[in-house]
C-alpha positions in Angstrom: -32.7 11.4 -32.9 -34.1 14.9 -33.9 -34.9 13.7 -37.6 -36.8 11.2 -36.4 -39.2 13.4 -34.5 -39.7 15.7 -36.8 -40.8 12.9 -39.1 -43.0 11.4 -36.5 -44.3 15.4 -35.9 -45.2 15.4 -39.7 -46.7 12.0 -39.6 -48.6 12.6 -36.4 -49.8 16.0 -37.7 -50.8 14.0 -41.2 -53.1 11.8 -39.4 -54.9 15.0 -37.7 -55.5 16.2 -40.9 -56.9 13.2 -42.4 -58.7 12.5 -39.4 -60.3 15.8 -39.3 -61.6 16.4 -42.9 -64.2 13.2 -43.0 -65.2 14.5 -39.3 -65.5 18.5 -40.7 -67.1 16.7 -44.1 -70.1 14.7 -41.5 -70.7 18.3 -39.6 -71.1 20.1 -42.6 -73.7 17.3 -44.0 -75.2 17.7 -40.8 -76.3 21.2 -40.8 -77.2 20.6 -44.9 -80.0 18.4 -43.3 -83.7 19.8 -43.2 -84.5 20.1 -39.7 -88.5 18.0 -39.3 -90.1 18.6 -36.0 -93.7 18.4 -34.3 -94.9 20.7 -32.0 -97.7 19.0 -29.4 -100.0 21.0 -28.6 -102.6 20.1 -25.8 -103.0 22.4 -23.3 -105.3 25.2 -24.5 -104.5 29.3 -25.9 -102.0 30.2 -23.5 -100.3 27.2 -25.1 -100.8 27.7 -28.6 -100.0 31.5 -27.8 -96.2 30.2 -26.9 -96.1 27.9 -29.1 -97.1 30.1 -32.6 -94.1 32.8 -31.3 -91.6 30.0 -30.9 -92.4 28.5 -34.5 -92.1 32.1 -35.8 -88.7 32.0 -33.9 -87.6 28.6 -35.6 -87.8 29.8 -38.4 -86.7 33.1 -38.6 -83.4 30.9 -37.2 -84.1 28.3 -39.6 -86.7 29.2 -42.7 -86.1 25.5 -44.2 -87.4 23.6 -41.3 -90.4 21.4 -41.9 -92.5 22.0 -39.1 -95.7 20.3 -38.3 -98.1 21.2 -35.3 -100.7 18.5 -34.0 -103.5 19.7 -32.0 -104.8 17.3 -29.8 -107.7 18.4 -26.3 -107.6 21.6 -25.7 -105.0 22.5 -28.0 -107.5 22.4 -30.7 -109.2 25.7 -29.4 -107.0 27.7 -31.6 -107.7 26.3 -34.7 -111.5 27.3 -34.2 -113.5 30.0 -36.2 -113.1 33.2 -33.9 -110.3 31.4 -31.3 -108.7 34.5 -30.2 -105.9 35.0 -27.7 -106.0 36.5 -24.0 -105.4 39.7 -25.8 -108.1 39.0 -27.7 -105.9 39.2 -30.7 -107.5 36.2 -33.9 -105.4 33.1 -33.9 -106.2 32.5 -37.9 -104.1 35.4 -39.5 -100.9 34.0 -37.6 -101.7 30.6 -38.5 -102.3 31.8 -42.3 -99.3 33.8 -41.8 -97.4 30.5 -40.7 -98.9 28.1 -43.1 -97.4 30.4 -45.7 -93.9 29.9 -44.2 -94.4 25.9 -44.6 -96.2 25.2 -41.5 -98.4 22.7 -41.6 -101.5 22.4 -39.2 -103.7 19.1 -37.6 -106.5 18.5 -35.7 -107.5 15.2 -34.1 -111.1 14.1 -35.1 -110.8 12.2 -31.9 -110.6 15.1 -29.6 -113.9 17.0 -32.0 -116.0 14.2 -31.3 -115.0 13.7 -28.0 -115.7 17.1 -27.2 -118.3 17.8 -29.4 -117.3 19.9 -31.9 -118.4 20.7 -35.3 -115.7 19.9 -37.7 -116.9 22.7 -39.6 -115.8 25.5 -36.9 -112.4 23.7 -37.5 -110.6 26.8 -39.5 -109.1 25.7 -43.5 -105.8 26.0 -43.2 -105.7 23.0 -40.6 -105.8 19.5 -41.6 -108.4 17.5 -39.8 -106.6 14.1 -39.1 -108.5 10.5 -37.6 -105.8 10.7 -34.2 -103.4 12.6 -32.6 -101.0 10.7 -31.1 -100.6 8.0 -33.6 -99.9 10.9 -35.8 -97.2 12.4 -33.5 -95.7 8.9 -33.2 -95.9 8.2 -37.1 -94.3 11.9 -37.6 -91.5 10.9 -35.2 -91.3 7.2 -37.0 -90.4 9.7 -39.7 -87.6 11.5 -38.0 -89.1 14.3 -37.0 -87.8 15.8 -33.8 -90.9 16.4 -31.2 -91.5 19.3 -28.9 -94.5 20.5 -26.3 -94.1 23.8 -25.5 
């Protein structure tokens, strides 16, 4: 009786194994995988304040991530000639700063015309795109992952 559970041991320990390397195999093709999400932004500077030190975050953590912010009401005001923070620190030299990490930057048209703002105060470095939030839904169609800070 004792040979026959150290065979079963073995065997039972031989499954684990097998078991385990596909599962350690999927983990490790998991984290190879290039992390998409969009950041919402709507609510104004205070907002986009947050948000631009948590995307500097990300990717300090993560460099490869694809990240895409859409700007959508009032979360447009950053991405304005001379937007400037409550410190009254410019907006446009992190956003350059970010855009050179990979970021990528849109502004809905519909929230310009709707508010009545010149697409030309609109700073370069950010996309102006026809909507929004078919954009955010698109992005997500995609895979990307989507957060409002």
């Amino acid at each position: 009786m004792g040979d026959f559970f150290k065979i079963f041991r073995a065997a039972l320990i031989g499954c684990l194994v097998i078991l385990a390397v596909p599962a350690s195999q999927s983990a490790a093709g998991l984290s190879n995988k290039q992390v998409k999400v969009v950041y919402h932004l709507s609510e104004g500077i205070d907002q986009a304040a947050s948000a631009l030190h948590k995307i500097r975050n990300h990717l300090d953590v993560d460099p490869n991530a694809k990240i895409t912010v859409v700007a959508v009401d009032y979360g447009v005001d950053f991405l304005l000639e001379g937007a400037k923070d409550k410190n009254n620190n410019p907006f446009d030299a992190t956003v350059q700063t970010l855009v050179s990490r990979g970021v990528d930057f849109r502004v809905c048209n519909n929230t310009l015309i709707g508010r009545n703002i010149d697409r030309h105060k609109v700073i370069p470095e950010a996309k102006i795109i026809p909507a929004g939030m078919p954009e955010i839904a698109r992005l997500e169609a995609e895979g990307y992952g989507y957060i409002k800070p």
